[in-house]
Every structure is written in structure tokens, then in C-alpha cells.
C-alpha positions, 0 to 999 in steps of 0.5 A: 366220574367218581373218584376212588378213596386212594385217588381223592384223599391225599392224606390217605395215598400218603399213608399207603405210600408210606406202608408200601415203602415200608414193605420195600425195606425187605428186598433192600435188607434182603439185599443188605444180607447179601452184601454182609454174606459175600464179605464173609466169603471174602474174609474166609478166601482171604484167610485160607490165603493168609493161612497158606501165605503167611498171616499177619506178622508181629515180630517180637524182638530178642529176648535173653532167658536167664533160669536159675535152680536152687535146692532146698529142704522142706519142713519134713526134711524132703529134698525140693529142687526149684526153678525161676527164671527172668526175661531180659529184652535189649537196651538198644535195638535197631530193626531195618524192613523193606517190603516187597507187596503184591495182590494175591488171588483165590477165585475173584477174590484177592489178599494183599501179601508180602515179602518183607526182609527185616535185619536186627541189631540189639545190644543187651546190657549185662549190668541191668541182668547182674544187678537183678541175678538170683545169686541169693538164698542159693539160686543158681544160674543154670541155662542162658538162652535167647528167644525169638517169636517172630509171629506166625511161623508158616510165613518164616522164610529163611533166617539168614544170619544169626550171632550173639556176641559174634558167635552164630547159634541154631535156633530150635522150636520150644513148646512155649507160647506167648501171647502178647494181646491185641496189635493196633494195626493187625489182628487180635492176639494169638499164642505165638510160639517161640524159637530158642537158642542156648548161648554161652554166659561169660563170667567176665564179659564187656558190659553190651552183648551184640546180637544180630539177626537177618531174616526173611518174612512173608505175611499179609494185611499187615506187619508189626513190630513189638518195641520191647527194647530200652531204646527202639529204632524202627526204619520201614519202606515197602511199594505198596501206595495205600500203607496204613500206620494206625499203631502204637505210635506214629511214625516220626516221619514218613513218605508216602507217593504211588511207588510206596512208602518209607516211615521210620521210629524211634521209641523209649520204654519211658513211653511204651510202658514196656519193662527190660526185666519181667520174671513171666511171660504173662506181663506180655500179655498188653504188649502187643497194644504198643507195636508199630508197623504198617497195615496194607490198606485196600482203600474204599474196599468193595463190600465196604463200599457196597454196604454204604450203598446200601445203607443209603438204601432207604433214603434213595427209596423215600426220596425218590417215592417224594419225587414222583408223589410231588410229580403226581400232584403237580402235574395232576396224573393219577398213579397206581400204588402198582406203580410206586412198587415197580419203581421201588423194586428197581431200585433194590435191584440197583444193590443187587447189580451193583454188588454182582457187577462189583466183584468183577469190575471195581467199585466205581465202574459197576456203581456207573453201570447198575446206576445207568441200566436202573436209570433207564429203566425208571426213566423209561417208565416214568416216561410211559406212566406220567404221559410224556417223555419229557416227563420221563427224562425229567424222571430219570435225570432227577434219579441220575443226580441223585446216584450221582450225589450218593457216590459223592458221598461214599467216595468221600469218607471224610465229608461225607455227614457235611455234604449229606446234610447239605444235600438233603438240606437243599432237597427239601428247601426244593420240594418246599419251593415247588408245593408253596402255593399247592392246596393240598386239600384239593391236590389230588388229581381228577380220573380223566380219560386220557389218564388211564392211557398210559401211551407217552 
């Protein structure tokens, strides 16, 4: 019987698999937009969260503003008043926080949040402020005031106590706003507006001026502290188990168990780069890169986890085209192109299960389910196609093995290139195995009558 051009040339059925996988890539991208789209959905639930909640806290330590003014006459004898001022932050600092976190709901998506309690102890030296006053050329100092910008002010629950020097002042909204750059471990930077509190300067004083400060803060992802202080001490614990400390500096020593987390700091401006006396607020600008704190992780998120999976896409869609070509030739039944494309559609639709049934079940539950219902699938056809159930059960565990050693490799982040590499090293010495002594100049298979009937 005459065998067609697709049937006879193996060379040339390489070729159309080849177009015909290509032509799959679209469904896959498709689906890969998909998954892109539906994080973007969830990173804008989470923010209509974080925004009514409270977003991520970077908490800038007190701060002592000292202006000055002077009079003085211009060339045509014109009265100019000036001002100047100077920013002093504390010689020592000593920041307490604990942490209360929960998983916060917007539909089917979640935020994790907290509630975190931050007590402050800083002391200001007055030496460093006397030996840069501004008493020269007729400067004169006006106005003491003690700032604060904890971060995002929405979050700003209570602040239970607040003393300089023992006296309690009223801090009030300024129409100032900082911007302190990028924070490692949270967000990019924003201009956060700053709280102010006139305070009494004594002439003659002690040479340290106490402050201290008790607030309670609410917030999301993530929670920062500026060490903007000569010496900074930093003593952190929260209940959440996935704390991630990926900031300016590491924690010199930290807990971590299923109950939560406990880490502590202690850092020099010798280190941090951060100076005790600035005349701008613009030299905050790279501050915020030296904050340390703790970013709520959410290990192996769910569209993080399913974009991975669909980036193996196109691998599981050629090795499973190899494998059934390999199956054609070796056991010599002839396959239509129609066939390898329902096969292939398939396995797109596994994205498409998996990234539905993800949203509500978790990652790795519905990665179990979509793979056993596509599994089925494939098995059961390949079973009706290759004439033999055996064939198919064969089809189908190869397939299983193959999810099976995917979701190996996207739980394991770290190992994932080594074990990839290694897997697909041990595919190929198999498919070089199995066609060694396979004349490929003869392997196409001969149209029998039996072949059409695809009955297993």
C-alpha cells in the first residue's frame, strides 16, 4: 500500500512536529498571560488591603530640628531676614518591637498584616548640637522642635507615650515630607509626612537629652527600621514563621521556629554611613537603603509558583512530543499530526487547571489534581491511539514521572538548575539507549490495517 509523504519520511514528520510544537507555544503564552494577569489582580486586592490597613512601615527614629534666623542688610541697605536650620539624630538609640501578624482577606485573595508594638529610648547629645550652633554672623536659635515620621500614617494606631527630657509634648502634623529612598526589605521610596513637637531648649542642661516613645503601629509585608542614630540597637520578635531579613544589615542573631521569630541589631554610624548632624532633609534621600527589619514572606507564592510552571511549559510539551514520536517508531503505529495537537492541547490546558484550582486549594494540591486529571487524559488516549492499554499505561506513567519531577523541581528553589540539569541529562542518555541500534532511514512505520483501528 502506498505510504504517504508524512508517513515515509521520517525526516520530514520531524519537521511538522517541529512547526506543530511551535504552534502550541501560543496556547501556553496565552495561558502564561494569564497567569501574569491574575498576579496583577492579586497585587492590587493586596494594595486596596495594605491601603486601608496600613502599608508597609519604615520607621524613621526622632529627630531634633534646631532653626536659627538672622537679620541682615542687602547692598541697597534692604532689611533680609534668613533662616537655616540643622537636623540632629540621637547618639544612642535603643528600638523594642513585637509583632502580632495575621492573613488578611479581600475575595480569594490574602495580605499578610500586622500589629506591631514599638517602644524607643534615644538619647540626644547636646555637645555634638552646641559645637555646630549657628551663633556666628548673628544666627540665632529660634525654635527646638522634635520630629518624627514613622512611615505610612494610615497604620498609626495610638502613641501611647511621648517625653523629652521627662516632659510629655503633643506631636502635630507638619506639611513636611521626606523621602528616604528605597528600603531593602519593603517598598520603593515614598514622601512620608513628618509629625512635629516644639520642645524647650535649656541654656544649661545635662550633656544627654532622654526621649522616649511608645507607639502602636499597623502595617503590611513588611516592617523597617532607619538606624539614623550614632549607636542603634534593634530587638525584634513577631508569630509569623516565614520572617524574611533581607535588609541593610543582617541580624547579629536570630530565632526562627513555627511559633515565630525573634532577631536583634546592633549598629554604628561607622557602618551605616548615616551622619548625626545634616543641614537638608534631601541627604535622607539614600537612608532608607540601610534599614533593617523583617519582610512577612509568603513562601513559594501561588502565581509565583505557577508562573514557574508555566515557564517548564515548553519543556514538558517537547519532551512529551519526543516520547510519543519515540513510541511511534519503536513500536511501529503510525500517528496522525491530529493526534500529537490533542496531546499537546492537553497539556496547556494542565496551566490552566492548575492556575484555577490554585487560587482556592494551594499550590501543591492543585498541581496534584490538574496533573492526575491530564494524566488520565493522556493515558487514556494514548492508550486508544498506540493500540494497547498497556501502551497507554505506559504513556501515562511516563507523563505522571515527568509532573512528578517538575514540582521537584519548583519546590526546590535552591536545587532547582542541579536537579533540572541532571534530569534532563538522564532523559536523553534514555532516548539515546532505546534508538542505538534504530535505522532511521527505515523507521517509519508501514499503514497496515490494523493501524487505522485505533480500538485498544
Amino acid at each position: 500500500m502506498t505510504r504517504s509523504l508524512f508517513a515515509s519520511s521520517t525526516t520530514f514528520k520531524l519537521f511538522v512536529l517541529g512547526a506543530l510544537s511551535l504552534l502550541l507555544l501560543i496556547p501556553l503564552s496565552l495561558i502564561y498571560g494569564l497567569v501574569q494577569e491574575r498576579a496583577g489582580l492579586a497585587s492590587e486586592a493586596e494594595e486596596r488591603i495594605a491601603a486601608g490597613w496600613g502599608r508597609e512601615q519604615n520607621v524613621l527614629l526622632p529627630l531634633l530640628r534646631f532653626e536659627y534666623s538672622r537679620e541682615r542688610s542687602n547692598a541697597d541697605h534692604e532689611l533680609i531676614k534668613e533662616r537655616r536650620w540643622l537636623l540632629l539624630s540621637a547618639a544612642e538609640a535603643r528600638v523594642r518591637a513585637s509583632l502580632s501578624a495575621e492573613s488578611r482577606q479581600l475575595g480569594i485573595y490574602a495580605l499578610p498584616i500586622y500589629t506591631a508594638q514599638l517602644s524607643m529610648d534615644a538619647e540626644f547629645d547636646r555637645t555634638q548640637m552646641d559645637s555646630a550652633a549657628e551663633v556666628d554672623d548673628g544666627w540665632s536659635l529660634q525654635q527646638v522642635s522634635l520630629l518624627l515620621a514613622p512611615g505610612d500614617l494610615t497604620g498609626l494606631r495610638e502613641i501611647r507615650k511621648l517625653s523629652v527630657a521627662g516632659s510629655p509634648v503633643q506631636l502635630k502634623p507638619s506639611a513636611e515630607r521626606w523621602n528616604l529612598g528605597a528600603v531593602p526589605a519593603g517598598n520603593s521610596g515614598f514622601d512620608r509626612p513628618v509629625l512635629s513637637a516644639p520642645i524647650a531648649w535649656p541654656e544649661d542642661g545635662p550633656e544627654r537629652i532622654p526621649v522616649s516613645l511608645e507607639l502602636e503601629l499597623a502595617g503590611a509585608r513588611a516592617l523597617n527600621v532607619v538606624p539614623n542614630a550614632a549607636e542603634f540597637e534593634f530587638a525584634l520578635s513577631g508569630d509569623w514563621p516565614h520572617p524574611g531579613f533581607a535588609g541593610g544589615a543582617l541580624p547579629r542573631q536570630r530565632e526562627i521556629s513555627a511559633q515565630g521569630f525573634s532577631a536583634d541589631w546592633r549598629l554604628l554610624d561607622l557602618s551605616t554611613g548615616i551622619p548625626t548632624l545634616i543641614r537638608s532633609a534631601d541627604a535622607m534621600s539614600v537612608w532608607g537603603q540601610q534599614a533593617v527589619g523583617v519582610a512577612l514572606v509568603e513562601p513559594g507564592g501561588v502565581y509565583q509558583q505557577n508562573e514557574r510552571s508555566a515557564k517548564y511549559g515548553i519543556l514538558v510539551l517537547a519532551l512529551t512530543m519526543a516520547a510519543l514520536f519515540l513510541t511511534e517508531v519503536l513500536v511501529g503505529v503510525r500517528l496522525h499530526p491530529f493526534h500529537y495537537a490533542l496531546v499537546g492541547l492537553a497539556l496547556a490546558v494542565f496551566y490552566l487547571l492548575l492556575l484555577a484550582l490554585s487560587e482556592h486549594l494551594g499550590f501543591v494540591g492543585a498541581y496534584l489534581l490538574a496533573a492526575g486529571a491530564v494524566v488520565a487524559m493522556v493515558g487514556g488516549y494514548s492508550a486508544a491511539v498506540l493500540q494497547g492499554w498497556l501502551r497507554g499505561l505506559l504513556g501515562g506513567g511516563v507523563l505522571a514521572a515527568l509532573y512528578g519531577f517538575l514540582l521537584v523541581l519548583i519546590q526546590a528553589e535552591e536545587l532547582s538548575l542541579l536537579l533540572g540539569a541532571i534530569g534532563l541529562a538522564l532523559l536523553l542518555a534514555t532516548a539515546m539507549y532505546l534508538t542505538r541500534r534504530l535505522d532511521w532511514y527505515s523507521a517509519a512505520p508501514e499503514i497496515s490495517a490494523s493501524a487505522s483501528d485505533p480500538t485498544p
